[in-house]
N, C-alpha and C positions, 0 to 999 in steps of 0.2 A: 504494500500500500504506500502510495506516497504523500507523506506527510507535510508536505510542503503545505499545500492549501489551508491546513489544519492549522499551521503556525504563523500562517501568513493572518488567517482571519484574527489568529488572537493578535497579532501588531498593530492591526487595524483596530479590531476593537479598542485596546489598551490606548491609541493615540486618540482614538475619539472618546473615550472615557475621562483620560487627562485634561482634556480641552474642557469637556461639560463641566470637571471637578471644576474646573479656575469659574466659569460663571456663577457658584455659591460662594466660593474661598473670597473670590475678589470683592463681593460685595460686604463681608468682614468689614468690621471696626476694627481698627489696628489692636483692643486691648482685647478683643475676641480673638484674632489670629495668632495671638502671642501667648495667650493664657495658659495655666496650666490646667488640662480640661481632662487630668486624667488618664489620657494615653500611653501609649507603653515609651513614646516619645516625646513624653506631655502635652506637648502643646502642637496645633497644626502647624507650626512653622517647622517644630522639631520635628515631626510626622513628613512633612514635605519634605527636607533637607534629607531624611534617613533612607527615601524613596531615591534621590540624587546619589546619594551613597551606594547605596546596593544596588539600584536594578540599572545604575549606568558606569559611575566609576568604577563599581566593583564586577558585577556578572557580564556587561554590555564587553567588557575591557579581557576577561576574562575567556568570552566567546569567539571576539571580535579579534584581540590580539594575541590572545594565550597567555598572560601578564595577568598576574595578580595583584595590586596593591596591598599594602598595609595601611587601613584604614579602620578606624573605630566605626563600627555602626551607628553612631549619636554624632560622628563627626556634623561640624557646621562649616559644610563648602560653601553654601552661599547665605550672607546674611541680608540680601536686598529680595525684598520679596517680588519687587518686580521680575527680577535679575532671575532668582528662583523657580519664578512660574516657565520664562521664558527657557531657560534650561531643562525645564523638565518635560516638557512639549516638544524640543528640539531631540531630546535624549528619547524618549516616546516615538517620532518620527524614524530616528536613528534605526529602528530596531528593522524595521519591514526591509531597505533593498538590504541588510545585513542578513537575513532570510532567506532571502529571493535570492541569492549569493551562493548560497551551497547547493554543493548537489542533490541530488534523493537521497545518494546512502548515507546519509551525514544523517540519517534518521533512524536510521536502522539500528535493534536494540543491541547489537554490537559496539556502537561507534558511542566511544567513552568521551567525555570532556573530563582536561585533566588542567588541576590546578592547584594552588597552595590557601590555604583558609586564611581568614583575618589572625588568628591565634600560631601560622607559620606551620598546621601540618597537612602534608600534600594528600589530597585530594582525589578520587578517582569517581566519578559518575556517569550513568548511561546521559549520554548527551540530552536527548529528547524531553526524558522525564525534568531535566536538570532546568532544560528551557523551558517548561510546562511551568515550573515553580516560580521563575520571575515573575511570568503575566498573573500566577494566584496570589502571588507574596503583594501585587500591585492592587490587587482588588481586596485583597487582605486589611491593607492600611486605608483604601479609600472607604473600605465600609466603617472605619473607626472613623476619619475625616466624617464624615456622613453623620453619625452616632453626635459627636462632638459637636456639631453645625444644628440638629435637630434637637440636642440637650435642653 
């Protein structure tokens, strides 16, 4: 089976989801966006920046270039929220011709991705599933977003 369509749709999805998030996020009062509302990254700024962290500089980097960083998952890459939204929409977009890019058997449950963890130990995972968990780990944090915003 080729799996391509199957990853391509969730890219698609995840970039249009992103975008939707920013029409509630942006209408925030700054001490709304900031607060701590409880999250596992307290507050949607932290939620947002953690999302910047893992599913671009860390996994996208990880896919994309076979490069792991050493980065804290609470890391704050960006503290402009403008600056924020826009990278994460840009890194969201990033993900689809990086898709469209491999070939079929890059899906195939053989074909491992391998890499070194934030904590430095190395890593071995069936590719597919490994990219299944970015676009869940992103609907993960947007249903807290969400949660947080309807509070």
């Amino acid at each position: 089976m080729n799996a391509t369509p199957h990853f391509v749709l969730l890219a698609r999805y995840n970039l249009w989801a992103t975008r939707r998030r920013f029409e509630h996020v942006d209408a925030l009062p700054v001490a709304d966006y900031r607060r701590d509302a409880g999250l596992f990254f307290k507050s949607i700024h932290g939620t947002l920046n953690h999302l910047l962290v893992a599913e671009h500089a860390l996994w996208r980097r990880r896919f994309a270039d076979g490069v792991s960083p050493r980065l804290a998952l609470d890391a704050e890459l960006e503290t402009d929220r403008l600056r924020l939204r826009e990278r994460l929409i840009e890194g969201a977009a990033a993900w689809l011709p990086l898709i469209e890019s491999w070939p079929e058997d890059r899906f195939d449950e053989a074909s491992l991705l391998e890499y070194t963890s934030t904590q430095g130990v190395a890593m071995r995972l069936p590719f597919a599933p490994a990219l299944a968990h970015v676009f869940n780990h992103g609907t993960h944090h947007r249903a807290q977003i969400t949660a947080a915003i309807t509070a």
